[in-house]
VOKE-647624 format. One record per residue (C-alpha): chain; y, z, x; residue number from 1; residue in one letter. Coordinates in nm, 3 decimals, padded with zeros to 5 digits. Each point is the difference from the previous one (the first is absolute). Layout:
N
REC  kette       py       pz       px   nr  rest
REC      A        Y        Z        X  NUM     A
...
//
This chain:
66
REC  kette       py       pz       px   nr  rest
REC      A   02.323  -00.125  -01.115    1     X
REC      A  -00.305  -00.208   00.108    2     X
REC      A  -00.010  -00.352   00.119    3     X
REC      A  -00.326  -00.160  -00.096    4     X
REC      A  -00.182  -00.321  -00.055    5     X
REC      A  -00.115  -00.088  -00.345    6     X
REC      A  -00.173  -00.350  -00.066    7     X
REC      A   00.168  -00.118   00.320    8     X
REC      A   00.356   00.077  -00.113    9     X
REC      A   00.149   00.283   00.219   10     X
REC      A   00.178   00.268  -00.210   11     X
REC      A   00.148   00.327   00.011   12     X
REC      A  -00.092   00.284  -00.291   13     X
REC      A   00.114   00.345  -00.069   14     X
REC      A  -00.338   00.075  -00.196   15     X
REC      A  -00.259   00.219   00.116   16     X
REC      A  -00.339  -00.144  -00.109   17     X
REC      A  -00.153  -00.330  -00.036   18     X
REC      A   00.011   00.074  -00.429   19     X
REC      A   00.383  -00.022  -00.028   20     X
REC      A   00.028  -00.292   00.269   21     X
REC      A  -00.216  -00.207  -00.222   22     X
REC      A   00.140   00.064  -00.283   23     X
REC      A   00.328  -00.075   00.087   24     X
REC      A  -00.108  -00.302   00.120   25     X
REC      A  -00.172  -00.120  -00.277   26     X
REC      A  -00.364  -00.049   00.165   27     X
REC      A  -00.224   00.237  -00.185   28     X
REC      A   00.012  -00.217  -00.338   29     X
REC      A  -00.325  -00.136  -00.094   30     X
REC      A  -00.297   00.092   00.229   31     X
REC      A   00.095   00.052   00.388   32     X
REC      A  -00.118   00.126   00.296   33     X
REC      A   00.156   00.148   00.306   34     X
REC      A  -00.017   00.001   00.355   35     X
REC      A   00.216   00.203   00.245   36     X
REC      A  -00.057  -00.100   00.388   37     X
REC      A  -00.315  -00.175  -00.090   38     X
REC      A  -00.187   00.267  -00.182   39     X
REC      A  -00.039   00.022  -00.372   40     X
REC      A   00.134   00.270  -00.182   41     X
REC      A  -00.154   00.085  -00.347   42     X
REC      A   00.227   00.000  -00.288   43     X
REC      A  -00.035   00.403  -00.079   44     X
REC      A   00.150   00.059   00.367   45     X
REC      A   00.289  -00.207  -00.054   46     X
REC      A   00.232   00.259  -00.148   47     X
REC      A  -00.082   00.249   00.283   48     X
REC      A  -00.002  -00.286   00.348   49     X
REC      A   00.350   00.098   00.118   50     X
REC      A   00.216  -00.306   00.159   51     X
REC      A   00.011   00.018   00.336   52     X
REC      A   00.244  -00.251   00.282   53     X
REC      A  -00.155  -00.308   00.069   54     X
REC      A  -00.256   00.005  -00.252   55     X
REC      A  -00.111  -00.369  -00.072   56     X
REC      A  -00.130   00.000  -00.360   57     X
REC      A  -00.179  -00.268  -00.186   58     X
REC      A  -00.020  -00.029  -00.394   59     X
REC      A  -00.248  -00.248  -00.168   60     X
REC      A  -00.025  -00.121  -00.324   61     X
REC      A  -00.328  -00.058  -00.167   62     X
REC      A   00.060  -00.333  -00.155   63     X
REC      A  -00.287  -00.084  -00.258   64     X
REC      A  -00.115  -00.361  -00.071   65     X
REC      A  -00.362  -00.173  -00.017   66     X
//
């Protein structure tokens, strides 16, 4: 089990990559980006980036308006 931070909001996950973290959690509706320890990581890697302690994630929303 790892303990990390996702949006602020320390957790702790039994998954192994960023993909089924995400999904779980309901933030990869819509378009999204994400950011692990302050460096982007493209969509295509998500569902090979393996979860690792500490790990402070960020998940934004693309929110459309004009």
């Amino acid at each position: 089990m790892s303990t990390v931070t996702v949006n602020g909001k320390v957790m702790q996950t039994t998954h192994q990559t960023l993909e089924l973290l995400i999904n779980e959690l309901a933030l990869s509706q819509g378009r999204f980006a994400v950011e692990v320890d302050g460096e982007l990581v493209p969509k295509s890697q998500l569902n090979q980036f393996a979860i690792q302690d500490g790990m402070i994630i960020e998940v934004v929303q693309a929110v459309g308006g004009g």
